[in-house]
N, C-alpha and C positions, 0 to 999 in steps of 0.2 A: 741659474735654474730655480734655486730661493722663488725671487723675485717673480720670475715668470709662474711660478706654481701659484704661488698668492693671487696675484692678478687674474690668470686662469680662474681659480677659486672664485674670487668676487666679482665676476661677468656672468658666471655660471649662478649665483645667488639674486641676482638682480635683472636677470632675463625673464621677458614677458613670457608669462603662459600661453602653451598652444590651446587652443580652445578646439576639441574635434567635436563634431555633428554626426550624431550617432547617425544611420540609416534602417529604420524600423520599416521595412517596406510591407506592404499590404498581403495579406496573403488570402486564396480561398480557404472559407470553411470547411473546417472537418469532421468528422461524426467522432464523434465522443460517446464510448462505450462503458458503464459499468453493471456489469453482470456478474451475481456471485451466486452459487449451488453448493449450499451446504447440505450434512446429514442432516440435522437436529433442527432445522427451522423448514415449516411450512410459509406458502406461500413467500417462495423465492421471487426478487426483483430484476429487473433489465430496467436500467435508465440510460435514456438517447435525449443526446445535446449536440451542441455545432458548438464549435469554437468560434473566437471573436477575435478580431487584431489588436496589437497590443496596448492603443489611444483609444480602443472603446469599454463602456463601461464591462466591468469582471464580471457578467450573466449571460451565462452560456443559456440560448433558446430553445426551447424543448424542443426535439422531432414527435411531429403528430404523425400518427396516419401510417406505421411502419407496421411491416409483416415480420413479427420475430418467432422464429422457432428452434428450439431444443431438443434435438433428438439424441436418445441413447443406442450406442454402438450395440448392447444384447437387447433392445427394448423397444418401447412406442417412440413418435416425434408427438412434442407437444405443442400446441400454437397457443401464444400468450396473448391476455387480452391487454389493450388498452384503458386501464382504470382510472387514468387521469393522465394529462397531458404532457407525453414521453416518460410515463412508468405504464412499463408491460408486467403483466401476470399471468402465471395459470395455479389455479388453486390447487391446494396439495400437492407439489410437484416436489419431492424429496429426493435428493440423491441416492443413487445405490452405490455400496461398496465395490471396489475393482472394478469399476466401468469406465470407460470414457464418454464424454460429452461435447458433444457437436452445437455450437450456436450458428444460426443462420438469422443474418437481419435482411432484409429487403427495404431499401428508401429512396426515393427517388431515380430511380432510375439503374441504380447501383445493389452490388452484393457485398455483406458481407461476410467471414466465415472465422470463425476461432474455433480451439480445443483445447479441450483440459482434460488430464484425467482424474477422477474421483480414486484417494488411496484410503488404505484403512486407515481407521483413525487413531493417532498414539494421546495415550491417555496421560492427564496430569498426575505423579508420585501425590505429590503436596504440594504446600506452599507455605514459606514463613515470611517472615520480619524483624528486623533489627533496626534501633535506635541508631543512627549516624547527628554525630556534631555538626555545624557548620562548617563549612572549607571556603576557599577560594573559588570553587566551582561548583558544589551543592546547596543549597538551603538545610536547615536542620530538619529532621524530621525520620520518620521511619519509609525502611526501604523492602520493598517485598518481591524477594527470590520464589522464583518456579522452579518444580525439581521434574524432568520428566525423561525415560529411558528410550535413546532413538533405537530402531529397528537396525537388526543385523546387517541386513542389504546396506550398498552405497549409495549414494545420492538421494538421500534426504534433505526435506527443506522446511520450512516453517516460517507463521507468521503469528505475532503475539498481539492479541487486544485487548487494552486494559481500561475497565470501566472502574469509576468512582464512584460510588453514589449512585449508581445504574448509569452511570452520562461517560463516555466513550472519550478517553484523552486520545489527543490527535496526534503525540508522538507516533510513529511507524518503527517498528522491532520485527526483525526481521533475522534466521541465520540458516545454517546450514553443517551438512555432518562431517567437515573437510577433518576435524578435530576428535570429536564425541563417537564416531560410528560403533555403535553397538552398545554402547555404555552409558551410563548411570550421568547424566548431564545437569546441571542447571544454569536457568536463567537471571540476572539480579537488573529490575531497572531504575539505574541512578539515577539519572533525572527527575524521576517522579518521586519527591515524598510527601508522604503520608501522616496523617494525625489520627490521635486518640478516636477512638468512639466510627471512625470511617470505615466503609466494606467497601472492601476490592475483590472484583470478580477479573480473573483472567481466563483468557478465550485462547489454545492454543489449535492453530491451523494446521494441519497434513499440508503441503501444499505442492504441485509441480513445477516443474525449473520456468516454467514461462513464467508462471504467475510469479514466484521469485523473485526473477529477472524486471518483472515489472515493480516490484514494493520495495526492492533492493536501491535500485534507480532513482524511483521518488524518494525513500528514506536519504537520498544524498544531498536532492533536492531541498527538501521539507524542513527534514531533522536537527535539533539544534547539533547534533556529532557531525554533522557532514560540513560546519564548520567554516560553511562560505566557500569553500575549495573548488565545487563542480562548476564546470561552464554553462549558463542557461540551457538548457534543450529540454525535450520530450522524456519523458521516462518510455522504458523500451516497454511496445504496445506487444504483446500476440492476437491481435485482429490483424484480419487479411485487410488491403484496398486501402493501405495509408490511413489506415483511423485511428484513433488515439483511446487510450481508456484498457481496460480488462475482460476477459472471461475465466471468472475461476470457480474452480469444483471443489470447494475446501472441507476436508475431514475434522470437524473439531468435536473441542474437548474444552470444559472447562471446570474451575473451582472456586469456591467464593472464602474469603477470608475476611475476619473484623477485626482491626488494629485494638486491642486492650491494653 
């Protein structure tokens, strides 16, 4: 049995590689949505793309010529203009507190339809920072914790954006109040550190389970935490008609701090 084990062994060492041919087959385009409805920013965006199959160059083609509009469940419907090719607008268009929101796109031939609803917005406590060493899996440098207390109510969600220098880092931070509900919480992001003399401004989002559901998704994608694990796909859309992309009503908040 010795014998045969060894030999087993070294057939299995010196066997030719299977060579597979992946099958990336063609797919039709799909509209690509990203639409966000904050309190605190005028002149809200709608950007419309098509997607491209996986051997063409990564530049999604604007949709021109699309009828978008935004109507509020207590309120007016707004129709946005087209300012430039596949970014829609309507000037001053601010979100109101406890409402929901209806996007409607119109393109070719087709509808689309999402909702979000706009929550109040939970406000940042503070924000500090601490000096961390190097590790095996951080860089040296300082780290900066958000402190903020979630709402009584269940199901809470949130999404965190953190600028440097006014310039937006593309990690995705994302959580929810399965843990924290009602109490005194914070956020700390390891990944990112920080140097002397630098301002960090964090942007903390209200947000609802779809939109969640979609930043959660991509964070698995995206994210250096998500670690390679996820299987290629879509991050989960809330557009109607198979389209890929977001509409969200997000309630934010934010605070700026300067590492000394």
């Amino acid at each position: 049995m010795k014998y045969i084990t060894a030999i087993a062994t070294f057939l299995s060492l010196i066997a030719c590689e299977k060579v597979i041919d992946v099958n990336l087959n063609d797919s039709d385009p799909k509209l690509i949505v990203e639409a966000t409805l904050e309190n605190n920013v005028q002149n809200n965006l709608v950007r419309l793309s098509r997607s491209v199959n996986f051997n063409e160059p990564n530049t999604m083609p604007a949709v021109v010529g699309a009828n978008v509009e935004i109507s509020a469940e207590q309120g007016p419907t707004y129709s946005l203009i087209e300012i430039e090719p596949g970014l829609y607008q309507y000037p001053d268009l601010i979100a109101l507190e406890k409402d929901q929101y209806e996007l409607n796109v119109y393109s070719e031939g087709e509808t689309y339809l999402a909702k979000s609803s706009f929550l109040e917005p939970v406000t940042i406590d503070s924000l500090s920072y601490e000096y961390k060493e190097k590790s095996q899996f951080f860089d040296a440098g300082f780290r900066v914790t958000v402190y903020y207390t979630d709402p009584s109510d269940i199901g809470n969600y949130y999404r965190f954006k953190v600028y440097r220098k006014g310039i937006l880092e593309k990690n995705i931070y994302v959580s929810d109040d399965q843990y924290s509900n009602g109490l005194s919480t914070s956020r700390v992001f390891f990944n990112l550190s920080f140097n002397k003399g630098e301002e960090v401004e964090v942007v903390l989002q209200h947000i609802d389970k779809g939109v969640y559901d979609y930043f959660n998704t991509l964070a698995d994608l995206v994210n250096e935490q998500g670690g390679g694990s996820s299987a290629p796909s879509n991050p989960i859309s809330n557009i109607s008609n198979d389209a890929l992309g977001y509409f969200g009503a997000m309630a934010s908040d934010s605070k700026t701090i300067t590492i000394q």
